[in-house]
C-alpha positions as CSV (number, residue, x, y, z in Angstrom):
1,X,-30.4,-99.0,-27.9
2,X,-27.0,-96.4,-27.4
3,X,-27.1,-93.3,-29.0
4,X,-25.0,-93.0,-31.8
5,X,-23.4,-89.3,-30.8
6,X,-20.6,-88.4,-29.4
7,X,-20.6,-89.2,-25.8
8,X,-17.3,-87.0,-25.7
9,X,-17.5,-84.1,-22.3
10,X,-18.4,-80.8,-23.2
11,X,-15.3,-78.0,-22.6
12,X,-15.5,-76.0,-19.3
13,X,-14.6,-72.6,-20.5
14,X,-13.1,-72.6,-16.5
15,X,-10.9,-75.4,-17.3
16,X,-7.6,-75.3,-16.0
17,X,-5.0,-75.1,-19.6
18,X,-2.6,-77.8,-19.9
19,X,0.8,-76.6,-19.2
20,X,2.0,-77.3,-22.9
21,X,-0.3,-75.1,-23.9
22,X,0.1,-72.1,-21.2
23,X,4.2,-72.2,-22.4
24,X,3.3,-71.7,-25.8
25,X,1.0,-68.7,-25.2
26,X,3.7,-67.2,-22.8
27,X,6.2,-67.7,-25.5
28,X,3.7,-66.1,-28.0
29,X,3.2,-63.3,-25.9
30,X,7.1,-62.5,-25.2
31,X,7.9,-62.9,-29.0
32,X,5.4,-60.2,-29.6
33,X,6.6,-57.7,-27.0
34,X,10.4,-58.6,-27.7
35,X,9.3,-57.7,-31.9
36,X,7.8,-54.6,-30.5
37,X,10.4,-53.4,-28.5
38,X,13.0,-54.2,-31.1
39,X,10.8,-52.1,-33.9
40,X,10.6,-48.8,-31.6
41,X,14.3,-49.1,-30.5
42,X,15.1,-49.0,-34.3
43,X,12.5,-46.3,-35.4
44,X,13.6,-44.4,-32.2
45,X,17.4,-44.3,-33.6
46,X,16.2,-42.2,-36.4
47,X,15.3,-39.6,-34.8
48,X,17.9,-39.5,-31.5
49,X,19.0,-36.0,-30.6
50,X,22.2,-35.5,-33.4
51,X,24.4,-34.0,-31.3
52,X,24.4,-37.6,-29.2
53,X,24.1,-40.2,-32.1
54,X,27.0,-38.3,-34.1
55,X,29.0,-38.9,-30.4
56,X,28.1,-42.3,-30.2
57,X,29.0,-43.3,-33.6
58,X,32.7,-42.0,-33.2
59,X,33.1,-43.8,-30.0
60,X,32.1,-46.6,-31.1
61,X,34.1,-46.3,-34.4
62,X,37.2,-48.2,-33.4
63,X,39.5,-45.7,-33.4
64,X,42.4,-46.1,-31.4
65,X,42.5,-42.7,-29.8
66,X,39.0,-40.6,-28.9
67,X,38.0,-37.0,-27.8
68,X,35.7,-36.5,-25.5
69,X,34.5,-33.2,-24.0
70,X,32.1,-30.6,-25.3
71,X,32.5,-27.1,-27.0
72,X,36.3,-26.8,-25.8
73,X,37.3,-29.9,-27.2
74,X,35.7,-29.1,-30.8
75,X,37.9,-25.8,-31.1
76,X,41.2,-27.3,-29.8
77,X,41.3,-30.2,-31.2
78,X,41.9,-31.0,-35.4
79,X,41.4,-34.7,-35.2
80,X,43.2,-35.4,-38.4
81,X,46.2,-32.8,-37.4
82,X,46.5,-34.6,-34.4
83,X,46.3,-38.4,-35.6
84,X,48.8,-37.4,-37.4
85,X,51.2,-35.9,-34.8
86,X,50.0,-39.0,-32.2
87,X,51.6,-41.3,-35.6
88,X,48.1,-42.8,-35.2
89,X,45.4,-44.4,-38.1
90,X,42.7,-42.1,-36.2
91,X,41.9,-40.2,-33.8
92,X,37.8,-39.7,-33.4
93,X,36.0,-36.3,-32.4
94,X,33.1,-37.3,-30.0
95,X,33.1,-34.2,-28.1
96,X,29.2,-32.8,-27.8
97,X,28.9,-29.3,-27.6
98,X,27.0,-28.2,-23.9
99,X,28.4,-31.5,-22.3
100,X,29.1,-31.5,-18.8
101,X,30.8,-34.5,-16.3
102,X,27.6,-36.3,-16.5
103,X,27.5,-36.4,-20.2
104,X,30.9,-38.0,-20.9
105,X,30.2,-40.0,-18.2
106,X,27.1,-41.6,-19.7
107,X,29.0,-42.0,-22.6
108,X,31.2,-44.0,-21.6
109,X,29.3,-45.9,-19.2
110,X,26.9,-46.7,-22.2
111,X,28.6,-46.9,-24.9
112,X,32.3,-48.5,-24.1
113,X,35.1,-47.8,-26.8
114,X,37.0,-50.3,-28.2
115,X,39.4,-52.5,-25.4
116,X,42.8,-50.9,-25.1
117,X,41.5,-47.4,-27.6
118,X,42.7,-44.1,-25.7
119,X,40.2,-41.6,-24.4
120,X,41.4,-38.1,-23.9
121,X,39.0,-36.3,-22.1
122,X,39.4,-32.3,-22.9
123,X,37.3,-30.3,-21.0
124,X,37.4,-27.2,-18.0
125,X,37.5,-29.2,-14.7
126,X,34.5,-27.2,-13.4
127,X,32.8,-28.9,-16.5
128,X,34.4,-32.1,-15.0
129,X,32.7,-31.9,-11.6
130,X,29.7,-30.8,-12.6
131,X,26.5,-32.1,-10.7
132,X,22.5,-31.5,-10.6
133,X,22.3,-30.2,-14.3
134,X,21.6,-27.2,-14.7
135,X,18.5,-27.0,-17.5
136,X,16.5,-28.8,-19.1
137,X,18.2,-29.6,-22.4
138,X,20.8,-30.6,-20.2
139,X,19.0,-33.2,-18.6
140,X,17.2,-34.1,-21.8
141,X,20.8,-34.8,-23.5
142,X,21.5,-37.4,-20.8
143,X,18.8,-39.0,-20.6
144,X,19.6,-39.2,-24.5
145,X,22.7,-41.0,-23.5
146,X,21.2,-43.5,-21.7
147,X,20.6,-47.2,-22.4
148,X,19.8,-48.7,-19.5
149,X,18.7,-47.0,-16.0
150,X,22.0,-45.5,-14.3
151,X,21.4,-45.3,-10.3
152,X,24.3,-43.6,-9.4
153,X,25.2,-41.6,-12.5
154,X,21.0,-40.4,-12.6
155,X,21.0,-39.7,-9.0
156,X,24.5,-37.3,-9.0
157,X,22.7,-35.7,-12.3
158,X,19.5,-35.6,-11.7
159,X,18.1,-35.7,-7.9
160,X,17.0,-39.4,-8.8
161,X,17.1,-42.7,-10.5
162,X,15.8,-42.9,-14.2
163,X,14.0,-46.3,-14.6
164,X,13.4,-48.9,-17.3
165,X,10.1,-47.0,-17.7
166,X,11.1,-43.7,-18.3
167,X,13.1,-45.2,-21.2
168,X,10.9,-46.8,-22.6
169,X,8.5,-43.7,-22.6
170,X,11.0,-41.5,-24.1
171,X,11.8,-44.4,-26.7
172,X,8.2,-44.9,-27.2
173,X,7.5,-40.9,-28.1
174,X,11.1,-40.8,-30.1
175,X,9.7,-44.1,-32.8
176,X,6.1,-41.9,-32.4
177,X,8.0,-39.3,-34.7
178,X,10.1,-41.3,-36.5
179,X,6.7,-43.2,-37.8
180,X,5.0,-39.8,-38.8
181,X,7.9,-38.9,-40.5
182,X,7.9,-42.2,-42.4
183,X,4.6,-42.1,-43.7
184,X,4.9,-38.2,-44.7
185,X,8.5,-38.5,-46.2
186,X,7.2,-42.2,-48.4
187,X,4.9,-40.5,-50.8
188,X,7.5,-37.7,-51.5
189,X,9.8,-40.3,-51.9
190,X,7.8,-42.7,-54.4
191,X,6.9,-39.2,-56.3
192,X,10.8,-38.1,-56.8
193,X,11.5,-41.9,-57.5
194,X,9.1,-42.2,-60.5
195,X,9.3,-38.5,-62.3
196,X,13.0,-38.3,-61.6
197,X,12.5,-34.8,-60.1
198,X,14.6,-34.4,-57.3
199,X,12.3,-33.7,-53.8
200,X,13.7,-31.6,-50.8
201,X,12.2,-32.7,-47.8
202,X,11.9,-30.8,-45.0
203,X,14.2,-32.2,-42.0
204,X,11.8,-30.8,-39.4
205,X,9.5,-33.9,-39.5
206,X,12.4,-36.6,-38.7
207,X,13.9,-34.2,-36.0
208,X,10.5,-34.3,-33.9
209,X,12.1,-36.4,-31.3
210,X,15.7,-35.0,-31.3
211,X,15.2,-33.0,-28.1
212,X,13.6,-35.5,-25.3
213,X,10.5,-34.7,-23.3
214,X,10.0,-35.2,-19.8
215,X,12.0,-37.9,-17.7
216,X,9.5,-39.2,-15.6
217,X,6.7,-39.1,-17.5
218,X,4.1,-37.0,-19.6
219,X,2.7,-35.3,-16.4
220,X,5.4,-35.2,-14.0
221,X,8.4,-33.3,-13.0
222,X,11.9,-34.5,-13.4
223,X,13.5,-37.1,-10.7
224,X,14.3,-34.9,-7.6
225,X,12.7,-32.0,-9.2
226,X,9.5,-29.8,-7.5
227,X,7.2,-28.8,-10.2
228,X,8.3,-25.3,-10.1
229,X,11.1,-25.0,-8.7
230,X,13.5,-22.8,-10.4
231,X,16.7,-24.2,-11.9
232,X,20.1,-23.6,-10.5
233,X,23.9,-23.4,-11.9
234,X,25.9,-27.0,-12.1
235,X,27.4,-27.1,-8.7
236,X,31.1,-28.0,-8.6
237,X,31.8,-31.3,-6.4
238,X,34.4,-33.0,-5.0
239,X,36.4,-35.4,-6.8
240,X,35.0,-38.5,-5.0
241,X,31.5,-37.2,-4.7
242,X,31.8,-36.6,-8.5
243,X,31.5,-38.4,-12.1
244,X,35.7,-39.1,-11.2
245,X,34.6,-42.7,-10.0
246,X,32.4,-43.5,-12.3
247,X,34.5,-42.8,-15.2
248,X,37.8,-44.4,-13.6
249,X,34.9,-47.5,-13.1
250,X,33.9,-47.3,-17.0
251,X,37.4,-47.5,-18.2
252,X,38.6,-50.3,-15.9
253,X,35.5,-52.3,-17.1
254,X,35.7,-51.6,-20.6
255,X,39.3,-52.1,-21.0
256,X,40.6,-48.6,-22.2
257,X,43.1,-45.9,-21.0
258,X,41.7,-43.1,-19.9
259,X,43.6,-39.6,-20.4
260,X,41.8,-36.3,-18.8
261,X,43.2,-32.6,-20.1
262,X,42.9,-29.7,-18.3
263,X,42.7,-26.8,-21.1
264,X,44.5,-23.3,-22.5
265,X,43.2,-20.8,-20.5
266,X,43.3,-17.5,-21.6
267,X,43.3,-16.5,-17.5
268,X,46.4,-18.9,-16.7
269,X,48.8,-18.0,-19.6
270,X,51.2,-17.2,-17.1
271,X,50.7,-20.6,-14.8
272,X,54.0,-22.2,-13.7
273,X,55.7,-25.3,-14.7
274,X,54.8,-28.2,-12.2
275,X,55.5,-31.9,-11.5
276,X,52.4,-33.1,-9.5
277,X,48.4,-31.4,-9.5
278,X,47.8,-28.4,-8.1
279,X,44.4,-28.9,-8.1
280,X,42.3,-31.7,-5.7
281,X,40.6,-32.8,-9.0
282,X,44.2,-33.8,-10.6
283,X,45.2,-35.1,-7.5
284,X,42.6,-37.8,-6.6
285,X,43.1,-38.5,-11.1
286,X,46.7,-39.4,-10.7
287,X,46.2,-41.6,-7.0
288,X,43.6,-43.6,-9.4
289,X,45.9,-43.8,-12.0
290,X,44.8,-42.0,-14.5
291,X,47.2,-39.4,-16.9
292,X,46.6,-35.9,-16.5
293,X,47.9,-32.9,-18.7
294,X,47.5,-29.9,-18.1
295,X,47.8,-27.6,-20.7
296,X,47.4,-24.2,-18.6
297,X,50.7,-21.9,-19.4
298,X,51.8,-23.9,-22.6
299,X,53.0,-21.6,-25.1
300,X,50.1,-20.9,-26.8
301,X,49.7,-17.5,-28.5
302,X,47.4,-15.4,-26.7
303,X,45.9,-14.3,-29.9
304,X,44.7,-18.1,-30.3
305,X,41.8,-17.4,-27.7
306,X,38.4,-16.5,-29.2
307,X,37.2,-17.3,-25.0
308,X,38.5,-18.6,-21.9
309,X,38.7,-21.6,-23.0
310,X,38.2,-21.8,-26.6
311,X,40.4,-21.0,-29.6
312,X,40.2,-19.7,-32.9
313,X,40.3,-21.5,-35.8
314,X,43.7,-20.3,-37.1
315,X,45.0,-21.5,-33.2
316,X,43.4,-25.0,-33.5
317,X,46.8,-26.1,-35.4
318,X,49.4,-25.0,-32.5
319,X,46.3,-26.3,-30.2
320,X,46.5,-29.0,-31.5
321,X,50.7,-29.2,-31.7
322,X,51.0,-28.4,-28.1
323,X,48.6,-31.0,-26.9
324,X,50.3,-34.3,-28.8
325,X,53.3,-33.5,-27.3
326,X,51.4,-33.7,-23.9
327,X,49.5,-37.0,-24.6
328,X,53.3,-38.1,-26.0
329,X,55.1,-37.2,-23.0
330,X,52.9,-38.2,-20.3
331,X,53.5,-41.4,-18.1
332,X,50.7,-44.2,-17.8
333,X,48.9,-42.8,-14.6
334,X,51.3,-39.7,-14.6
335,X,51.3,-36.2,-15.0
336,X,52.3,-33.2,-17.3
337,X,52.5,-29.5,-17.0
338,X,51.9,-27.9,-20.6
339,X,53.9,-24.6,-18.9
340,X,57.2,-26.9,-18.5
341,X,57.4,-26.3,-22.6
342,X,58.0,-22.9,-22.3
């Protein structure tokens, strides 16, 4: 007589899976890696370095004309004062103080303006031509900047490439402090909510990941960089060797005019009116097209200057004056001498 059980095989653990199955598991497993990355990208953009998220967010704003520069830019320019003079509905300060070429390059590269918005890019050329960055919060800032490794813009900045990895790490150890600041800020939170006493809570805890660590990881030393080795001053490059290229690239790609202002300097009040660059910098600008003014000899009154470069408060208004009628009177891919005004 048959036996009434199952006379069904066994499972071999060493089974090969059907491919049905194997798809499904990949799937599985993407879906949960795509969910995490997603989650520490948003905790991570709590607690971005301030001076680069509050320059993202007015690039990406949609305003039709933008600033872009660092420290010089912020005391020349009164955005509304100068909307106004441009007849414009705004004009967008996204100038970061301490930024050098490599910074507005990454901006741009990364975080594209509006198609056909004006950037005016205000800042002393040597700033401009920058390369090898000079410290560590320097570095750090880019890197900030950054949303997808940058070969070339990493390498002129850096000494080498910034991978997919290093992001990550940095993004990883950014949403690590956003977390803790989460779970210590909630109770607070819940507290203030329910006895209607208002709670100030210390900012400290959700800035834990505004300056960012190390590039290449926990242990190592920056692309390029010899543990040790002592930092040196941004070098000054040529034009082509510089972040020129890669900033005439950004705006071709991303649809937008680029303008680039050389500043009031207190040194060059007396410079003399011009028709073309006198500088290789404003040259190789206006063979790629791009507008330059040159604001060095306007009329500026000499008790504007608080530095070189920067003005007073009280001068930001005739600044301010002096440079619409520049970004008015230049030519697409042209040139103006601020000193021709006088």
């Amino acid at each position: 007589m048959t036996s009434s059980t199952s006379a069904s095989e066994p499972l071999d653990p060493w089974a090969r899976p059907q491919p049905r199955a194997l798809a499904l598991g990949l799937a599985c497993a993407a879906a949960v890696v795509g969910l995490m990355a997603v989650g520490v990208r948003a905790l991570a953009d709590q607690v971005g370095n301030p001076r680069a998220a509050q320059a993202v967010e007015q690039v990406r704003s949609g305003a039709p004309w933008i600033i872009v520069g660092n420290s010089v830019a912020q005391s020349v320019v009164d955005p509304a004062r100068l909307a106004e003079r441009l007849e414009t509905d705004a004009v967008a300060q996204a100038a970061i103080d301490g930024a050098l070429g490599p910074h507005v390059a990454a901006l741009l590269r990364h975080h594209p303006p509006s198609p056909g918005a004006t950037v005016v890019v205000l800042m002393p050329t040597h700033n401009l031509l920058a390369g090898r960055l000079p410290s560590e919060s320097d570095r750090a800032l880019l890197v900030e900047l950054l949303r997808a490794p940058d070969a070339p813009l990493t390498s002129l900045a850096l000494g080498g490439a910034v991978s997919a990895l290093d992001l990550w790490t940095r993004d990883r150890d950014r949403a690590r402090s956003g977390l803790l600041s989460a779970v210590t800020a909630t109770p607070l939170r819940l507290v203030s909510a329910l006895s209607g006493v208002p709670v100030r809570l210390d900012s400290a805890l959700s800035e834990l990941g505004a300056e960012a660590g190390p590039i290449a990881g926990p242990s190592g030393p920056l692309p390029g960089a010899a543990p040790g080795r002592p930092v040196v001053e941004a070098e000054e490059l040529p034009p082509a060797s510089s972040v020129l290229p890669l900033l005439v690239e950004a705006a071709e790609e991303g649809d937008f005019r680029l303008v680039v202002v050389v500043p009031f300097d207190r040194r060059r009040q007396d410079a003399p009116c011009r028709v073309a660059p006198e500088d290789e910098a404003g040259r190789w600008l206006n063979e790629a097209g791009v507008s330059v003014v040159d604001l060095r000899g306007a009329p500026l009154d000499p008790s504007a200057f608080s530095r070189e470069f920067h003005l007073h408060n009280a001068g930001r208004a005739q600044g301010t004056d002096l440079l619409a009628e520049g970004l008015r009177a230049v030519a697409p891919g042209g040139y103006i001498s601020g000193a021709c005004g006088r």
